[in-house]
C-alpha positions in Angstrom: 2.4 -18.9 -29.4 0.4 -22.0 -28.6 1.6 -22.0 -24.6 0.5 -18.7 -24.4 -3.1 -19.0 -25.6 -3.5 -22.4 -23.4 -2.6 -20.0 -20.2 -5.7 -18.0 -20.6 -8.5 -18.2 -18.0 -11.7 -17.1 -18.0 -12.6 -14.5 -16.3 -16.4 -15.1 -15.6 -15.6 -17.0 -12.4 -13.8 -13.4 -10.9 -16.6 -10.8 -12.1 -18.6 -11.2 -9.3 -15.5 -10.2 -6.9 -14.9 -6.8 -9.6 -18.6 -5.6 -9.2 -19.0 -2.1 -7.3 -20.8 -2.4 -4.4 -23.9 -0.5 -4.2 -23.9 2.6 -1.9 -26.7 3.9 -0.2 -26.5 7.7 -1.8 -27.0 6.2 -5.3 -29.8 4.2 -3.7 -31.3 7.2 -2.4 -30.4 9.8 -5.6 -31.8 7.3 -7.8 -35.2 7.5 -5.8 -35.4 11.5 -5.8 -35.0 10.7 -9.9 -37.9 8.4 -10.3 -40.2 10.5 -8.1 -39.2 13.9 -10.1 -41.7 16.5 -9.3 -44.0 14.1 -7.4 -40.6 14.6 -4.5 -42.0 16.0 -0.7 -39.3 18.5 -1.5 -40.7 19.4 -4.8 -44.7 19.5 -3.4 -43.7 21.8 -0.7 -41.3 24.3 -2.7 -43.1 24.5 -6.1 -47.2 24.1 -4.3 -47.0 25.0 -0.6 -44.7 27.8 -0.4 -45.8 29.9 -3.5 -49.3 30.5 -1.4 -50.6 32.1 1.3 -49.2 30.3 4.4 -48.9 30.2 8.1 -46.3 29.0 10.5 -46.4 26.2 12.6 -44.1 24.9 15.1 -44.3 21.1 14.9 -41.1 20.7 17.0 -41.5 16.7 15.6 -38.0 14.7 16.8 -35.6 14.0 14.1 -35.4 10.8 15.1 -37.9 7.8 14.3 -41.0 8.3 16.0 -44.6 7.0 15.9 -47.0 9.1 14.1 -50.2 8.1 13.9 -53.7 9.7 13.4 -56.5 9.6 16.4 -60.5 10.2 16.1 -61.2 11.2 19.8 -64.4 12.4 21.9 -62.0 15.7 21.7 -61.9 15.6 17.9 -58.6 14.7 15.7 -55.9 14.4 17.5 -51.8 13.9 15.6 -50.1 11.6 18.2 -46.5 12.1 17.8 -44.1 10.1 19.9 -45.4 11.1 23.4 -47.2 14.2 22.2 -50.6 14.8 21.3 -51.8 17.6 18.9 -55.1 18.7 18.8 -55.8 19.3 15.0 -59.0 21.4 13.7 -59.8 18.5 11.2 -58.8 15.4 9.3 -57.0 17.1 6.4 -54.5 19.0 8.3 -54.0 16.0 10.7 -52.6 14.5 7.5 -51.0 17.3 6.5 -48.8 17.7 9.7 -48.1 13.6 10.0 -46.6 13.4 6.9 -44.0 16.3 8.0 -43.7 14.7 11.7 -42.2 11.5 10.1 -39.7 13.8 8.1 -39.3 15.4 11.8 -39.8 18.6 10.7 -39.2 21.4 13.5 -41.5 24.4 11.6 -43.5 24.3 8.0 -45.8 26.4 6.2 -49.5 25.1 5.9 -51.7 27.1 3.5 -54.0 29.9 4.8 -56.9 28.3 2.3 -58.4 25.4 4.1 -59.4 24.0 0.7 -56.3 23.4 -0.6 -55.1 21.2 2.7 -57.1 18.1 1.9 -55.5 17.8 -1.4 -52.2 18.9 -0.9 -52.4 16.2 2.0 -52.9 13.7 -0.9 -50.2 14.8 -2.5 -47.3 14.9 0.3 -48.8 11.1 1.7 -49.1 9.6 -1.9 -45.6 11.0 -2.3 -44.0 9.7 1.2 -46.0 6.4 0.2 -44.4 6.1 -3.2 -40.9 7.0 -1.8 -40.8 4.0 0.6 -41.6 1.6 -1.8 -39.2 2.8 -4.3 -37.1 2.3 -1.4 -38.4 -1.4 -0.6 -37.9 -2.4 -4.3 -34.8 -0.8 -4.8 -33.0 -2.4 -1.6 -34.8 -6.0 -2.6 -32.6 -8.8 -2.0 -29.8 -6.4 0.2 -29.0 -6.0 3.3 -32.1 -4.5 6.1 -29.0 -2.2 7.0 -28.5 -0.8 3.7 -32.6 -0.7 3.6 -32.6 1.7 7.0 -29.6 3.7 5.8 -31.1 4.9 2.1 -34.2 5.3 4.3 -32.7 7.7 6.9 -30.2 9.4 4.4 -33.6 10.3 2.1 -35.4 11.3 5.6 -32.6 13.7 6.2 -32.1 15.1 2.8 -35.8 16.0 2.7 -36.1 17.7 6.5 -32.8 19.8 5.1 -34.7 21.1 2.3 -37.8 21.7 3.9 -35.8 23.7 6.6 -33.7 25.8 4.0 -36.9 26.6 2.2 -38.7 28.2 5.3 -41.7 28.3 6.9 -42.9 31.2 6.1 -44.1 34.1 8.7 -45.8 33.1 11.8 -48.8 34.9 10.6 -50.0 35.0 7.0 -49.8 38.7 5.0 -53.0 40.1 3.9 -52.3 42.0 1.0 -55.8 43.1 0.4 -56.3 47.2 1.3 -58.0 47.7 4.7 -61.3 48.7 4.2 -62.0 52.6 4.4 -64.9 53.9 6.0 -67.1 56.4 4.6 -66.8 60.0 6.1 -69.8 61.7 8.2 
């Protein structure tokens, strides 16, 4: 009995080697979790959608492009790649960059100017708090495995968006025309 116990080894010297690896789609699962309702996927299904919208074609490429924001002689301009879209003001300049780095091909954007401005908040405090969830999540891995929960969250959210529509190109007035009175 005393040979056998004296063959024992420890095993805190192989744990390291047993460990799972980390994969990306946990990564990225466990980032939709911590943003719960606060998701893109969420804002646009459960705030965007239930109103009044419009169509519009933003025909952004799915692949990483630069989005950024100008203030021209012209007005506000959403400089997308290449492209250059001429936006009626600041809030829906927002609005649209936050779906052109998703690369979104068509979304909904509510009728009621109002409720752009904040809903822009939303969608870019959202994007914002997903990439550093990202950041903090990947710390001290691989750049790779930082670009792959990146592009794999990217995707998951333009699929969504996609499969919950745009809407009709032009918004439904459901108000009664207005009858004239008889002479």
């Amino acid at each position: 009995m005393k040979n056998a116990s004296s063959n024992v080894e420890s095993i805190d010297a192989h744990l390291s080697a047993r460990i799972r690896a980390v994969k990306a789609e946990d990564i990225a699962t466990e980032v939709i979790q911590q943003l719960g309702d606060f998701t893109l996927i969420a804002i646009y299904r459960d705030k965007i959608r239930p109103q009044r919208t419009r169509q519009y074609q933003l025909h952004a490429p799915s692949k990483k492009a630069s989005v950024e924001v100008l203030h021209t002689l012209l007005g506000i301009e959403l400089k997308v790649g290449n492209r250059r879209l001429l936006c009626p003001d600041l809030a829906t300049a927002r609005y649209l960059a936050v779906f052109a780095r998703v690369g979104c091909d068509a979304i909904a954007i509510p009728y009621d100017i109002t409720q752009i401005s904040c809903i822009a908040d939303e969608l870019e405090s959202s994007w914002h708090r997903m990439m550093l969830l990202v950041e903090h999540l990947t710390e001290g891995r691989s750049p790779r495995l930082r670009a792959i929960v990146r592009r794999k969250l990217i995707e998951d959210t333009r699929v969504a968006i996609d499969s919950a529509g745009a809407g009709s190109k032009f918004p439904e007035f459901n108000q009664p025309a207005r009858k004239r009175p008889k002479r």
